[in-house]
DODOMAR-12480 format. One record per residue: residue in three letters; x, y, z of N, C-alpha, C, O in turn. Coordinates in steps of 0.1 Angstrom, whole numbers, padded with zeros to 4 digits, always signed. Layout:
N
AlaXYZXYZXYZXYZ
...
***
This chain:
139
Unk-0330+0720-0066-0332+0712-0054-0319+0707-0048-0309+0704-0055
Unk-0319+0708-0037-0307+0707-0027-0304+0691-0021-0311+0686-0012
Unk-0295+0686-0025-0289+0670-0018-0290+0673-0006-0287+0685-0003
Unk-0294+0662+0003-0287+0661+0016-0279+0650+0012-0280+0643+0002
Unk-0272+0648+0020-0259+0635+0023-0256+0634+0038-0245+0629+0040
Unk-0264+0636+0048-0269+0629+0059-0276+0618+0063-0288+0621+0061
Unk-0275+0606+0068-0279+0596+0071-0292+0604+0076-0292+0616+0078
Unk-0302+0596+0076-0317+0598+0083-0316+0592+0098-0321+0597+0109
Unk-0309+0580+0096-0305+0573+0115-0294+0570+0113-0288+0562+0106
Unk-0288+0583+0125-0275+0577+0125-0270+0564+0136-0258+0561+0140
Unk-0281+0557+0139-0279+0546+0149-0282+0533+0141-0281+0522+0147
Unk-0285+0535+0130-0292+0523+0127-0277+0516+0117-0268+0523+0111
Unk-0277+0501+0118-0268+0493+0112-0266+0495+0100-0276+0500+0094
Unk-0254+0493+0091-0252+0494+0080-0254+0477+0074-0245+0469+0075
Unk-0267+0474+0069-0272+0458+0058-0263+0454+0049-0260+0443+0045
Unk-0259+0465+0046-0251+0457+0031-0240+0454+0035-0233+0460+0043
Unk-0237+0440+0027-0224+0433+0029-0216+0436+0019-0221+0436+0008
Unk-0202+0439+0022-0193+0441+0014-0185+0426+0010-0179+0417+0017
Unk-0185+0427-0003-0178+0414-0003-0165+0413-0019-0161+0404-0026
Unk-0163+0429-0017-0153+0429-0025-0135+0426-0018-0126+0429-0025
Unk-0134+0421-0003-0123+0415-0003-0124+0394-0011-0116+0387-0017
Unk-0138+0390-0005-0141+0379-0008-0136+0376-0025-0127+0368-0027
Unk-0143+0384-0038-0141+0385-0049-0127+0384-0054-0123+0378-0064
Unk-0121+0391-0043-0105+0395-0047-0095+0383-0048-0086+0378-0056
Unk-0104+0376-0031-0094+0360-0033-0102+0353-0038-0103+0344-0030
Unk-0108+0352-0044-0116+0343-0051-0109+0343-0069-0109+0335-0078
Unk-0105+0354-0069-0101+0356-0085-0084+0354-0083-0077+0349-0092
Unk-0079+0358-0067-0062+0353-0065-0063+0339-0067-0057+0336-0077
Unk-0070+0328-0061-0067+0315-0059-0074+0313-0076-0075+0301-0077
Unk-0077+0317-0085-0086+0315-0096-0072+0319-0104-0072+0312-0114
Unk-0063+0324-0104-0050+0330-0109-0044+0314-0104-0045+0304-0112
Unk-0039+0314-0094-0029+0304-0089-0034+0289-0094-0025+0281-0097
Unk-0044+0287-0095-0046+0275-0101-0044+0273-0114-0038+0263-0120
Unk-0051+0288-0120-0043+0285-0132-0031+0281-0140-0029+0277-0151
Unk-0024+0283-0132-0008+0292-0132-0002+0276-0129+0008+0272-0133
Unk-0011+0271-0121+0001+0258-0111-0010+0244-0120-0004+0234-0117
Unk-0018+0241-0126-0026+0232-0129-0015+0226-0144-0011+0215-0146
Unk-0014+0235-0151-0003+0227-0165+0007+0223-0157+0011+0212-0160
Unk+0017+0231-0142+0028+0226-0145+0029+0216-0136+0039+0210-0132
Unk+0017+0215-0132+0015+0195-0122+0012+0186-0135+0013+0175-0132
Unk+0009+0188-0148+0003+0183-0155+0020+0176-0162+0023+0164-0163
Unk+0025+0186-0165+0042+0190-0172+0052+0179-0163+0059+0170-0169
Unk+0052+0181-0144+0055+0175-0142+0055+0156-0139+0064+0149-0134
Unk+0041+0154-0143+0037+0136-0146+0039+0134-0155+0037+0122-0158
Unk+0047+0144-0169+0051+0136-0185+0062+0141-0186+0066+0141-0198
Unk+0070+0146-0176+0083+0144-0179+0094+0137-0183+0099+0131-0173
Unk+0100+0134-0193+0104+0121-0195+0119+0121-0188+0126+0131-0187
Unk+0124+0107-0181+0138+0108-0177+0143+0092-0183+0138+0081-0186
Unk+0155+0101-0183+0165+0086-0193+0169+0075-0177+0177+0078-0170
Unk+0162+0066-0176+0164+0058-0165+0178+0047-0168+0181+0042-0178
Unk+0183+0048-0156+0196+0037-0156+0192+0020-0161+0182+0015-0156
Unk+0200+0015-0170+0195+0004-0174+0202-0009-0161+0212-0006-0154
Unk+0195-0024-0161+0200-0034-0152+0206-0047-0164+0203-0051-0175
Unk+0213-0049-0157+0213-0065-0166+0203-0075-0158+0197-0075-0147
Unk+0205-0082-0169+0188-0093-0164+0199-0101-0154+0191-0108-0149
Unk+0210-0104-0148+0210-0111-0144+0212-0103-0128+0215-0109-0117
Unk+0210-0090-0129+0209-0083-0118+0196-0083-0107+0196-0081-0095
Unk+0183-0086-0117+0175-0087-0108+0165-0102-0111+0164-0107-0123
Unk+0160-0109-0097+0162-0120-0088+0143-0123-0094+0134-0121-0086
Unk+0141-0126-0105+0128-0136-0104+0122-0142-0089+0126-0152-0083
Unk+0113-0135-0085+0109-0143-0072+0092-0150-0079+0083-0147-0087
Unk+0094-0160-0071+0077-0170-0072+0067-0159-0065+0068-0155-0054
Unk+0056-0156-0074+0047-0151-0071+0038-0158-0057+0031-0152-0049
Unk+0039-0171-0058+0030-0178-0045+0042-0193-0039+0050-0197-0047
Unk+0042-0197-0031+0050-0208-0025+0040-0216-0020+0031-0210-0014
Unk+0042-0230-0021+0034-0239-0012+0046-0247-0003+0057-0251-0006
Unk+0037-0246+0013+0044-0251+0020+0033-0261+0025+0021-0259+0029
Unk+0042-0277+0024+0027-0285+0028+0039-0288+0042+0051-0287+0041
Unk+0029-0291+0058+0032-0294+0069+0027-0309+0070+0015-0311+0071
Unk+0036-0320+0071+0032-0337+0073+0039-0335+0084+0044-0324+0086
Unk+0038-0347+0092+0043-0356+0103+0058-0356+0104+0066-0352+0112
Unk+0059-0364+0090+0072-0365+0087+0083-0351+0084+0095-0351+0084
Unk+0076-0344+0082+0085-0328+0079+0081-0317+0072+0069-0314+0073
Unk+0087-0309+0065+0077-0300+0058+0087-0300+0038+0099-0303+0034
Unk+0074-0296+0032+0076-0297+0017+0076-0286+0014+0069-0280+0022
Unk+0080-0278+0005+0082-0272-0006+0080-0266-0017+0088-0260-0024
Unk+0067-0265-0020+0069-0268-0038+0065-0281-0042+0065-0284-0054
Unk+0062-0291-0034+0061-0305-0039+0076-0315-0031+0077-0327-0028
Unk+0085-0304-0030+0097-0311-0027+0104-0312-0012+0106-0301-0007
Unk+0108-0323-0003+0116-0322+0009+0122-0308+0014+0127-0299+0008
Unk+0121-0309+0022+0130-0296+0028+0133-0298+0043+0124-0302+0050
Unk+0147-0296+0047+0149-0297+0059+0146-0285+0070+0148-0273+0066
Unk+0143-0288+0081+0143-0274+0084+0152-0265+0086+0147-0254+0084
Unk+0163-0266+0089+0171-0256+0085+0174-0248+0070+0177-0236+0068
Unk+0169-0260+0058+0169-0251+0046+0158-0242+0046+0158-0231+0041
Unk+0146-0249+0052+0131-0239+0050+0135-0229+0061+0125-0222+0063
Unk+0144-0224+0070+0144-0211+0079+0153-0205+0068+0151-0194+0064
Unk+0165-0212+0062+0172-0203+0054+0163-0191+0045+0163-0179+0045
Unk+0153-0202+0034+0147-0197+0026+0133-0188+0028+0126-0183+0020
Unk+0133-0188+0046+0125-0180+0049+0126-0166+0053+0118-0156+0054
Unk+0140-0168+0056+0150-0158+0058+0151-0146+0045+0151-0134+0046
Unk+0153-0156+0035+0155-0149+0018+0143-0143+0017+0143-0132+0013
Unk+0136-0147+0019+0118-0144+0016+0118-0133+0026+0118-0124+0019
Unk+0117-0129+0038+0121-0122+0044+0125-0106+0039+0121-0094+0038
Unk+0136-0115+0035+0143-0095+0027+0142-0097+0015+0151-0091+0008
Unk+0134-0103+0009+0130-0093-0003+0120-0083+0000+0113-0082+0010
Unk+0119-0072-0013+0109-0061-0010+0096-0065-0012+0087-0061-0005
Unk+0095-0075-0022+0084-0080-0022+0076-0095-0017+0064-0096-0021
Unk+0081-0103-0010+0083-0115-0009+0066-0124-0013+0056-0118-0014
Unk+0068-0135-0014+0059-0143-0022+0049-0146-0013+0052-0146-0001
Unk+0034-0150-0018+0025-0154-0008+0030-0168-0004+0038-0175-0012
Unk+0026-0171+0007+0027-0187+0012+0020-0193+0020+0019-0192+0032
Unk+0014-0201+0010+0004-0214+0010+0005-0221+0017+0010-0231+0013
Unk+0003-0223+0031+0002-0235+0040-0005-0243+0038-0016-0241+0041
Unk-0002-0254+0034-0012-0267+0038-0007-0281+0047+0003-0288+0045
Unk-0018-0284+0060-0019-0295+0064-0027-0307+0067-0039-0308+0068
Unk-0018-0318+0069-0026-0330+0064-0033-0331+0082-0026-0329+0091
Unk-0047-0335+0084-0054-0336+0095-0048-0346+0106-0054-0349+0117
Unk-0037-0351+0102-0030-0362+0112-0018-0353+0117-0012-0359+0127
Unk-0012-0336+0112-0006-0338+0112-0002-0332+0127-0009-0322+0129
Unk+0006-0333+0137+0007-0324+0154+0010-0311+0146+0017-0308+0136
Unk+0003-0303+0155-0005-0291+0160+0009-0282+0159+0011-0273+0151
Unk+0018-0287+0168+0035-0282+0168+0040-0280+0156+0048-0270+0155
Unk+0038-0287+0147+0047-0285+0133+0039-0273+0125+0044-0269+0115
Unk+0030-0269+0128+0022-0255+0118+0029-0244+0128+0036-0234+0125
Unk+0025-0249+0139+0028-0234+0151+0046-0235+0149+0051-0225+0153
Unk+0054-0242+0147+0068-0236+0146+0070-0233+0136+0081-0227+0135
Unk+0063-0235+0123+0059-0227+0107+0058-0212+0110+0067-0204+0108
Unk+0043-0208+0116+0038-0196+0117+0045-0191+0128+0040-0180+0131
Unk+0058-0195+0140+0066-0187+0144+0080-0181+0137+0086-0170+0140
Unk+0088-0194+0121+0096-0189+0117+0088-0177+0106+0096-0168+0104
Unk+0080-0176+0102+0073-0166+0091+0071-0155+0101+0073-0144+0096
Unk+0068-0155+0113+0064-0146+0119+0077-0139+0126+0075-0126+0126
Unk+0089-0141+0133+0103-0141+0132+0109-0134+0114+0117-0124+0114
Unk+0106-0138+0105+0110-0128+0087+0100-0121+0085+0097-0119+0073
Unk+0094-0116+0094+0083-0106+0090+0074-0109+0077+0069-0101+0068
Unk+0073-0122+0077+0067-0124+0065+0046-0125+0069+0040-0131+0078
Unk+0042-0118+0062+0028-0116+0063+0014-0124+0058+0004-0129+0062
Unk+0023-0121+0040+0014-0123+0031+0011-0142+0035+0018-0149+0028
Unk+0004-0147+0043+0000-0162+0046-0011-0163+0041-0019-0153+0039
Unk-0012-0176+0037-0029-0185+0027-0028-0198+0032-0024-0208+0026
Unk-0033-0197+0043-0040-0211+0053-0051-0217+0041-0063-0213+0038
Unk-0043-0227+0038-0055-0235+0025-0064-0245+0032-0060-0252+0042
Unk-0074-0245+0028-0084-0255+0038-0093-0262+0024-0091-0259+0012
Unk-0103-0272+0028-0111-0274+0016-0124-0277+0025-0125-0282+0036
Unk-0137-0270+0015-0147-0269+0020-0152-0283+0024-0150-0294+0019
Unk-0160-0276+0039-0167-0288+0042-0180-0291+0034-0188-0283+0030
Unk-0180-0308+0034-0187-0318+0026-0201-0315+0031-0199-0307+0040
Unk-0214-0317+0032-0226-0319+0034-0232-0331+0031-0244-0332+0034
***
């Protein structure tokens, strides 16, 4: 019996999908992951000998500041401050990398002006981290 190896239509579409380039990258990127997955792994446990500081090199900062706003001036921590010392120290707070939150608090007597030239020097040291302290209202 005799083969033919002629199509029956030679007009009609070829159905089958080839998808041995798909296979090929599918098994390349299946190589490269392998290949690159330990040495992202290698590179997070690297160990390096880090330069040491003396303790008196780096600067303890207060995690939080209270600044209370009276009539009479502004506090501290509990303590006086003039305004020239509180722009100095706002200044310091300013450039650190991390600078401390700060606590506003004011007493209901106290003018309007003494918070707002507060939140213009904080706002002037790019200082952000602010905690307008209030206390819930009563019922």
């Amino acid at each position: 019996m005799a083969r033919s190896f002629h199509r029956k239509k030679p007009l009609e579409a070829n159905s089958e999908l080839n998808v041995t380039a798909l296979i090929d990258l599918g098994f390349a990127l299946l190589i490269i992951f392998m290949i690159s997955t330990p040495l992202i792994e290698k590179e997070q446990l690297m160990e390096i000998d880090l330069p040491m500081a003396s303790e008196s090199a780096s600067t303890s900062t207060p995690e939080t500041v209270d600044l209370l706003v009276t009539p009479e001036g502004y506090r501290m921590d509990g303590n006086p401050i003039s305004p020239l010392d509180l722009e100095n120290d706002l200044v310091r707070f300013g450039e650190m990398r991390e600078p401390p939150v700060l606590s506003i608090r004011a007493n209901g007597d106290t003018p309007y002006q003494n918070v707002v030239t507060l939140l213009d020097l904080l706002k002037q040291n790019q200082l952000k981290r602010i905690n307008l302290v209030t206390r819930p209202e009563e019922q």
